[in-house]
C-alpha positions in Angstrom: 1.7 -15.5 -0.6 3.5 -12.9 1.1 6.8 -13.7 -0.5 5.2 -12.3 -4.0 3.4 -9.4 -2.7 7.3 -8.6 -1.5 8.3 -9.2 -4.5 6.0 -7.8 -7.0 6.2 -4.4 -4.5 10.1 -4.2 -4.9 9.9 -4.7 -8.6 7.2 -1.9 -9.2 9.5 0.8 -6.9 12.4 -0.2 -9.0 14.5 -1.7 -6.2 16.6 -4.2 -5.9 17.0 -7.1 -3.2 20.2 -5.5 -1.7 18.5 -1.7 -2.0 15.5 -3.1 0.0 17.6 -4.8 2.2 19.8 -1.8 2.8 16.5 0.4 3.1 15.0 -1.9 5.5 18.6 -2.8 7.7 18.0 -6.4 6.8 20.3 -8.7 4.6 19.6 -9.4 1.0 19.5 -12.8 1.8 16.9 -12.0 4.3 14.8 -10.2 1.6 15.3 -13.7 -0.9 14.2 -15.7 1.7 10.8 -13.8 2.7 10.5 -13.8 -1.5 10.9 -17.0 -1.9 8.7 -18.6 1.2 11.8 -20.0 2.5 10.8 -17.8 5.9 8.4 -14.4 7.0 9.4 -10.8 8.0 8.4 -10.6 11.7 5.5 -8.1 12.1 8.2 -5.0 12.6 9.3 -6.1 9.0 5.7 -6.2 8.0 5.1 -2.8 8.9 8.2 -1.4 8.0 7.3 -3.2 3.9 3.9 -1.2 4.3 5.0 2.4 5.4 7.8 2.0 2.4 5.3 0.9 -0.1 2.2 2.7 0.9 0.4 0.0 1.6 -1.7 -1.8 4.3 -0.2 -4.4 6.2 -3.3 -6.1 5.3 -2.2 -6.0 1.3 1.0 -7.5 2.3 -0.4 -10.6 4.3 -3.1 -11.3 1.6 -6.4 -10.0 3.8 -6.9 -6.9 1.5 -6.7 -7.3 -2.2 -6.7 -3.5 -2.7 -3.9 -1.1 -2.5 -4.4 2.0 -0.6 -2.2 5.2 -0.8 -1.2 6.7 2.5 -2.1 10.1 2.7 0.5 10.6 5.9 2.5 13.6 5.5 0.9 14.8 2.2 -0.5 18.9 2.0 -4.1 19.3 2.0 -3.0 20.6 -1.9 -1.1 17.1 -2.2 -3.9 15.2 -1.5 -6.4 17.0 -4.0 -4.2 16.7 -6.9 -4.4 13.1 -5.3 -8.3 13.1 -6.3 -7.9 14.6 -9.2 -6.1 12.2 -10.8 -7.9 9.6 -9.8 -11.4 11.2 -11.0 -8.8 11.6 -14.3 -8.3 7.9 -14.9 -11.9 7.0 -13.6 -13.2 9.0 -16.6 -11.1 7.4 -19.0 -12.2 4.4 -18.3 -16.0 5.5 -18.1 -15.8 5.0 -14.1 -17.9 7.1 -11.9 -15.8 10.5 -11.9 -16.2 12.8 -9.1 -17.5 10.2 -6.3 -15.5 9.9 -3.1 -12.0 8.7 -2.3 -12.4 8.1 1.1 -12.2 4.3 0.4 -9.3 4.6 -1.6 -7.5 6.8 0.3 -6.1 6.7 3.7 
């Protein structure tokens, strides 16, 4: 359901309804009502959700089940320390360290 997608996004940046209201020019009860399924961001909204979260538009309507990090803006420096840390927790969990991001990262 996109309304906890929304939801669970907010909550792991730390905002509130009214902050992601005010960040998105919507009301808060706009925000409660896409969270509670009482109605849908328009597509706009949708994108809007994904460039703020660094996600796909597909992770917020439910079509992709894994998060991607957009890379947009980052220095080619940014985005090794990017692959770093990911070949960091892959080793600590006995993944395959050192394969490509490319997937992962968009």
């Amino acid at each position: 359901m996109i309304g906890d997608t929304i939801r669970s996004l907010r909550e792991q940046a730390g905002y509130s309804q009214a902050e992601l209201a005010r960040r998105l020019t919507v009301t808060r009860s706009s925000v409660n009502a896409w969270e509670s399924g009482l109605s849908a961001p328009t597509a706009a909204y949708i994108v809007d959700l994904a460039r703020l979260f660094h996600v796909s538009t597909d992770y917020i309507l439910g079509l992709d089940s894994g998060k991607q990090i957009s890379l947009a803006g980052l220095s080619e420096q940014e985005i090794q320390i990017l692959y770093q840390l990911l070949d960091y927790f892959d080793g600590r969990r006995g993944g395959p360290a050192g394969q490509p991001r490319q997937n992962l990262l968009s």
